[in-house]
C-alpha positions as CSV (number, residue, x, y, z in Angstrom):
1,X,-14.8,8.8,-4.8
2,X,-16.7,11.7,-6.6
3,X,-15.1,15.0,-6.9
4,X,-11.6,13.8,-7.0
5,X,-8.8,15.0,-8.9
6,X,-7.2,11.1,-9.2
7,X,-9.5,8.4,-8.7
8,X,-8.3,5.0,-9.1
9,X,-10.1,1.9,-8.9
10,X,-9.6,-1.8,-8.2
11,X,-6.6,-2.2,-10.7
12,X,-4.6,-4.6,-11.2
13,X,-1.2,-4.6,-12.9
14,X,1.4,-7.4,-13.5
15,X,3.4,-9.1,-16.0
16,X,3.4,-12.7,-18.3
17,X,6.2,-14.7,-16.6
18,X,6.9,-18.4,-18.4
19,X,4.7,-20.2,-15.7
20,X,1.8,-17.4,-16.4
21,X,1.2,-14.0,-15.0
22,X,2.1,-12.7,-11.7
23,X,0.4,-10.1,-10.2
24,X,2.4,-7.0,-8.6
25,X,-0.6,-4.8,-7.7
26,X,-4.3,-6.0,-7.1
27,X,-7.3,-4.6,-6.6
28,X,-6.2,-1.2,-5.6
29,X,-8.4,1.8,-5.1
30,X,-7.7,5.5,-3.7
31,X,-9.3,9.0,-4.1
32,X,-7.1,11.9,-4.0
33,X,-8.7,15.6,-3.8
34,X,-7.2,18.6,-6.1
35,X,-4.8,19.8,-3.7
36,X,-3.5,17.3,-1.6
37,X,-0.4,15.2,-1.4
38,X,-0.9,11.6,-1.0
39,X,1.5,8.6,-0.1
40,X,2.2,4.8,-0.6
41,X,3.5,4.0,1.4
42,X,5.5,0.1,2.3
43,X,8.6,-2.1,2.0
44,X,10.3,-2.9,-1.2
45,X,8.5,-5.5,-3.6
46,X,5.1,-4.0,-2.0
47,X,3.8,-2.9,-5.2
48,X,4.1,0.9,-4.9
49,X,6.7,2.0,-7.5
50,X,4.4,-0.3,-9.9
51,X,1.1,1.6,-9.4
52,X,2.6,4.9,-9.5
53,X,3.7,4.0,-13.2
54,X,0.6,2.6,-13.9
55,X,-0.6,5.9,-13.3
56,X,2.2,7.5,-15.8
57,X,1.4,5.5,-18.5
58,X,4.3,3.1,-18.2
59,X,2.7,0.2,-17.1
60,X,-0.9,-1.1,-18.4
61,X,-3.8,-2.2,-16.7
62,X,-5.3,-5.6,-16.8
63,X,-8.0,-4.8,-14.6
64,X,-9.8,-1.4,-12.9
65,X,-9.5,2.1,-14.1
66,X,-7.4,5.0,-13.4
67,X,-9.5,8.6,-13.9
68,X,-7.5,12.4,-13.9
69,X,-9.5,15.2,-13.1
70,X,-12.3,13.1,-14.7
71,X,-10.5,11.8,-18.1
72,X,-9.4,8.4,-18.3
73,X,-6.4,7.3,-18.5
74,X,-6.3,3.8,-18.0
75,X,-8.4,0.9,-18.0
76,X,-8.5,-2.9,-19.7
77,X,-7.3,-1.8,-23.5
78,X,-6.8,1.6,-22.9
79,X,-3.2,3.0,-22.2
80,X,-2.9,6.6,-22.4
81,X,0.5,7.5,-23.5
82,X,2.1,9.6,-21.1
83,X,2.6,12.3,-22.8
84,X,-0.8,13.1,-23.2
85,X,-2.3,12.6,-19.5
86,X,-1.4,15.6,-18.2
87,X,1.3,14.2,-15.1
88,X,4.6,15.0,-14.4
89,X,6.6,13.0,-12.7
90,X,10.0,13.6,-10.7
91,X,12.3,10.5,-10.5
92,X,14.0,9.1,-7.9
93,X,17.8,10.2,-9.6
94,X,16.5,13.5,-10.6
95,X,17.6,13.2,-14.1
96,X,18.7,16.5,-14.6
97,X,20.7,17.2,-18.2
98,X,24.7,17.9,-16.9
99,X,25.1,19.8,-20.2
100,X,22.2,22.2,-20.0
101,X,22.2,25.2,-17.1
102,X,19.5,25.3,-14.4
103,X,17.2,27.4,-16.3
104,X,17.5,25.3,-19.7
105,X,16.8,22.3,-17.3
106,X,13.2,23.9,-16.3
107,X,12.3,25.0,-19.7
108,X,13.0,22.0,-21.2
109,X,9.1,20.7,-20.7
110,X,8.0,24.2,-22.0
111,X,9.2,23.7,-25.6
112,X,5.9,24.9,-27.4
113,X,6.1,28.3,-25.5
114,X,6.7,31.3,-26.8
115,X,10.6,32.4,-25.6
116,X,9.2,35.1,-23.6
117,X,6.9,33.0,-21.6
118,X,9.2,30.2,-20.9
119,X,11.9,32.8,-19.0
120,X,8.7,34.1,-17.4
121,X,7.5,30.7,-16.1
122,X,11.0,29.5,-15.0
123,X,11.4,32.6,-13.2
124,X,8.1,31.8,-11.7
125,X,9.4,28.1,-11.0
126,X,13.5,28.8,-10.0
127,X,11.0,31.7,-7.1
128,X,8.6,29.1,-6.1
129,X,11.7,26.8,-4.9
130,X,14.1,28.8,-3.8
131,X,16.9,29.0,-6.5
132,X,16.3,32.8,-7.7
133,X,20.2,33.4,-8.4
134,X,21.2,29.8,-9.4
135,X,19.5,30.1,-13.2
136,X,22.9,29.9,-14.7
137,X,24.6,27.3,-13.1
138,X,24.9,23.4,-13.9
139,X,23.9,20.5,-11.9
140,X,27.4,19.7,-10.9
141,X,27.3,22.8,-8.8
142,X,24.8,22.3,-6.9
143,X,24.1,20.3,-4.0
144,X,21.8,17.0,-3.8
145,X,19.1,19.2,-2.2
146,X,19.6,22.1,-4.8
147,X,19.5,19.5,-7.0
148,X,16.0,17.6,-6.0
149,X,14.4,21.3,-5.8
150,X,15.3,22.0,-9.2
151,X,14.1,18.8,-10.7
152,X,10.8,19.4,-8.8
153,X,10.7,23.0,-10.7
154,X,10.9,21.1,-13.7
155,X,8.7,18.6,-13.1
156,X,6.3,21.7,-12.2
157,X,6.8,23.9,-14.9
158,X,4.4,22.5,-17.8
159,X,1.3,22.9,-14.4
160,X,0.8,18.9,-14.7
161,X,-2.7,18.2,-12.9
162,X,-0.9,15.8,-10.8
163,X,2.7,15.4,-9.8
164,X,4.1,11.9,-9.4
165,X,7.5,11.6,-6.9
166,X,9.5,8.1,-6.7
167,X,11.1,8.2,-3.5
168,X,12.3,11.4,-3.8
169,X,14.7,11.8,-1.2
170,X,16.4,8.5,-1.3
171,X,19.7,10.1,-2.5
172,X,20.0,12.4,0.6
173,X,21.3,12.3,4.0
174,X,19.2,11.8,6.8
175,X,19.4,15.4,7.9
176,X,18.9,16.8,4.2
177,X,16.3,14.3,4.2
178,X,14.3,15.5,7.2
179,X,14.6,19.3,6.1
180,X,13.8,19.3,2.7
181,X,10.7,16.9,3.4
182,X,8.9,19.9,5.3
183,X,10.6,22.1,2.2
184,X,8.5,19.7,-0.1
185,X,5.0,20.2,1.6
186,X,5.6,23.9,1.6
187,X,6.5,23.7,-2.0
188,X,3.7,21.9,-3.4
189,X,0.9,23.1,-1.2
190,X,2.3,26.4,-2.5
191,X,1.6,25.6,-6.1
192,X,-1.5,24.1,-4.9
193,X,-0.5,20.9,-6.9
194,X,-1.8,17.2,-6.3
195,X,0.4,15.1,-5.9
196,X,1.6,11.6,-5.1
197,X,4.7,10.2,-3.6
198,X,6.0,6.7,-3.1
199,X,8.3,6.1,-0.2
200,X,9.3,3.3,2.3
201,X,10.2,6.0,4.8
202,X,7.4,6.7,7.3
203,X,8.5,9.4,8.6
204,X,9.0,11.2,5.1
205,X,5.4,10.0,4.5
206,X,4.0,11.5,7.7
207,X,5.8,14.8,7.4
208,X,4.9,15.4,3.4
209,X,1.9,13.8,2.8
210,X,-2.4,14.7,3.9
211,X,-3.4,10.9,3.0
212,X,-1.4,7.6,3.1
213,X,-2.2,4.4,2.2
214,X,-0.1,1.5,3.8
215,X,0.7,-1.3,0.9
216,X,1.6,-5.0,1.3
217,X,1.4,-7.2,-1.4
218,X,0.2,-5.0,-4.1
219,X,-2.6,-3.9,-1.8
220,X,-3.7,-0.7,-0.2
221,X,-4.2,-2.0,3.8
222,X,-5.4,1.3,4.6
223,X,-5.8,5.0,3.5
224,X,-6.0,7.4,6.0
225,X,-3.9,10.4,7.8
226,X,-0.9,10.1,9.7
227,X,-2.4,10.2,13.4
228,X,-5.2,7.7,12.2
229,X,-2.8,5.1,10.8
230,X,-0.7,5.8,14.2
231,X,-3.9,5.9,16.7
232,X,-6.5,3.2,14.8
233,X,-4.6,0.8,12.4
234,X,-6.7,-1.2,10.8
235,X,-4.8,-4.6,10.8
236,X,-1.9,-6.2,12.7
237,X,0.5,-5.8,9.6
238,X,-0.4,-1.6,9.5
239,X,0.2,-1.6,13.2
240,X,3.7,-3.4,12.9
241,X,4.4,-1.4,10.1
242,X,3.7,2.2,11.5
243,X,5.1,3.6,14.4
244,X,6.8,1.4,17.1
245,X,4.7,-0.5,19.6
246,X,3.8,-4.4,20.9
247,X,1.2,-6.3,20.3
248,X,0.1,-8.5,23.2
249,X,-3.1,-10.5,24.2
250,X,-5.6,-8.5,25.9
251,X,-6.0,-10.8,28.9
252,X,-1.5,-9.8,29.6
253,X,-3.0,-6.5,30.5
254,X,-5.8,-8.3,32.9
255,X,-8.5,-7.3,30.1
256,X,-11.1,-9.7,29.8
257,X,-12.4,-10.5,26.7
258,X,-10.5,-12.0,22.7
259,X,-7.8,-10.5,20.7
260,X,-5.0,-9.0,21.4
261,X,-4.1,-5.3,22.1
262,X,-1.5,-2.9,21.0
263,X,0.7,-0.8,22.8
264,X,2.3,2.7,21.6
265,X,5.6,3.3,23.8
266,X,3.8,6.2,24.8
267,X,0.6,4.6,25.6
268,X,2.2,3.6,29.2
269,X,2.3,6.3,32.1
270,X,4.5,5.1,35.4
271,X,1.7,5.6,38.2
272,X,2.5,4.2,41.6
273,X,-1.6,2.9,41.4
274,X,-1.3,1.4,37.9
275,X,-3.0,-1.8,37.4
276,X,-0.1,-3.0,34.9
277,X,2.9,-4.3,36.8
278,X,6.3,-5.0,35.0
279,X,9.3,-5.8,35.6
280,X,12.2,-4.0,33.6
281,X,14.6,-5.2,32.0
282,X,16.6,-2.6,29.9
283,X,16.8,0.8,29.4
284,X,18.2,3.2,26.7
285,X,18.7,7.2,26.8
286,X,17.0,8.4,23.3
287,X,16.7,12.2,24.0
288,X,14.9,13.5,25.3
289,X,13.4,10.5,27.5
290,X,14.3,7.3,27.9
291,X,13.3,3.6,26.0
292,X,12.8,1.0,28.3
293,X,11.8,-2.4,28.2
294,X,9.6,-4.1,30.1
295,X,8.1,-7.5,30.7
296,X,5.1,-8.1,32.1
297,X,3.3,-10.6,34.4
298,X,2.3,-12.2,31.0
299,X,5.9,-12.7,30.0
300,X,5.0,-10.9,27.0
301,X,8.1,-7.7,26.3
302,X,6.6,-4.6,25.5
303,X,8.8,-1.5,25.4
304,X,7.9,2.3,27.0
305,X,9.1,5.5,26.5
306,X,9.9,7.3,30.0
307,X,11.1,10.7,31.4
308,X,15.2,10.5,32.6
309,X,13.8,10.9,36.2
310,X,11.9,7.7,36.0
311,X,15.1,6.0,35.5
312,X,14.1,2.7,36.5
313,X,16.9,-0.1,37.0
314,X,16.6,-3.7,35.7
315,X,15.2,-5.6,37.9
316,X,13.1,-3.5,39.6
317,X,9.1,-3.4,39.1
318,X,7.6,-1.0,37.6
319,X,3.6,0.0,37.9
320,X,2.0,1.9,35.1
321,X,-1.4,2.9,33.8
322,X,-2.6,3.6,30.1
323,X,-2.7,6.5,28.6
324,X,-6.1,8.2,27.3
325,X,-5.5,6.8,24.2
326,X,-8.2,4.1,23.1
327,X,-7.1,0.7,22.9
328,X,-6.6,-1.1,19.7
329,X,-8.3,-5.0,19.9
330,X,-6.9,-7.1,16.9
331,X,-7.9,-10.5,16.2
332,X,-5.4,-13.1,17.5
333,X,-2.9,-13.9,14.9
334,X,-4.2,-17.7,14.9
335,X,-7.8,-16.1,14.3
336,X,-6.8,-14.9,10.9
337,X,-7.4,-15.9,7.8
């Protein structure tokens, strides 16, 4: 983990309950590089929100150590306020000021600046997101997206050495969503700022982020890219949780051998001398192809994605082949501890 800009390691953070303490996040560990945008990424309750203000200075440490740009900041007896750690953080409602204009807004983190350098670095901010022409306006007239890219100028403007985002486009629409996650990358790689983002969204997480780690429980399952975490999950519970697929024993497919085997909808080619024989039993147009499910000799029910001209009907049988892709062996469900 040497060399990072945010190393974090093995730390555990919870609170005293009346039966005790209960743990939120445990032994959790991730390197981050100066420059690059990570994720955690999971469901609700998994522990992220927690660890990202553990990394603020909101939330203590019982155990582990957090390390910026090789100062610490947290560890067993040591909470740096966070004030003082050099992180800015953008929250999930924005939390823009109504009363104060767009460029007040920015320079509101630049208070110990000399006047003429504050307008100078807001300028530099309101350019960097877009919003040259909108310095004089209030929150209220913008839109949601407006709105999140001006809170991220804020969040910018004091050059924090690490940017924390708490599901940052929650508020939006799907389709504001979609377009102001690419927005986002641009932005940040950009200002060439590290930063962190929790989501539950996968597909904002594959689209913003260059490392994502996969949480259950307060863990980090895995920390890898996007077409790593889609390709080679490490565990059943990252392969449920990322992408679609099935999971199905190995010997379904007529593989010899333990464990069972999962299957990306795209991982299975109709080919008139495929080895895997199915028997369909639905289909669904989702542009541009069609989702079709299949069950196989097994019984097992995996699903495919097909071209329109496949167009198979239920009922009929179906041969396919794999795709190039390497298989994924996991242990048998009953084989796990």
């Amino acid at each position: 983990m040497n060399g990072s800009m945010l190393q974090i390691d093995a730390i555990r953070v919870g609170y005293p309950t009346a039966r005790g303490f209960h743990v939120v996040v445990d032994g959790l560990s991730l390197a981050l590089p100066a420059g690059d945008i990570g994720c955690l990424l999971g469901a609700s309750g998994c522990g992220k929100t927690t660890a990202l203000r553990a990394i603020a200075g909101f939330e203590p440490v019982q155990a582990g150590s957090i390390v910026l740009d090789g100062d610490g900041l947290s560890s067993p007896g040591l909470t740096l306020p966070p004030e003082r750690r050099g992180v800015g953080m953008m929250f999930q409602d924005y939390a823009l000021f109504p009363h104060l204009d767009v460029a007040s807004n920015i320079a509101f983190g630049l208070r110990g600046m000399a006047k003429a350098a504050q307008r100078a670095r807001v300028d530099e901010m309101l350019a960097l997101v877009g919003l040259g022409n909108e310095a004089r306006v209030y929150p209220h007239e913008l839109s949601g997206g407006q709105q999140q890219r001006i809170a991220l100028a804020r969040a910018l403007a004091p050059a924090p050495k690490l940017l924390l985002l708490d599901e940052p486009f929650s508020n939006l629409d799907v389709d504001t969503r979609e377009r102001l996650a690419v927005e986002l990358r641009g932005i940040l790689k950009a200002a060439g700022i590290t930063a962190l983002l929790v989501t539950h969204d996968q597909a904002e997480a594959f689209v913003v982020a260059d490392a994502i780690g996969v949480m259950d429980r307060g863990r980090i399952l895995q920390w890898a890219d996007a077409p790593t975490l889609y390709r080679a999950p490490a565990d059943r519970f990252v392969a449920g949780f990322v992408g679609r697929g099935s999971v199905v024993p190995a010997s379904a497919l007529g593989m010899a051998g333990e464990g069972d085997v999962l299957l990306r909808p795209d991982w299975l080619v109709p080919d008139p001398s495929g080895s895997i024989v199915a028997e369909v039993v639905s289909s669904a147009f989702r542009g541009p192809g069609l989702v079709v499910q299949l069950r196989l000799r097994s019984g097992d029910l995996v699903e495919a994605d097909l071209p329109v001209d496949a167009a198979p009907s239920p009922g009929a049988t179906l041969a396919l082949r794999l795709a190039g892709e390497a298989l994924v062996v996991l242990p048998h469900r009953d084989d796990m501890s």
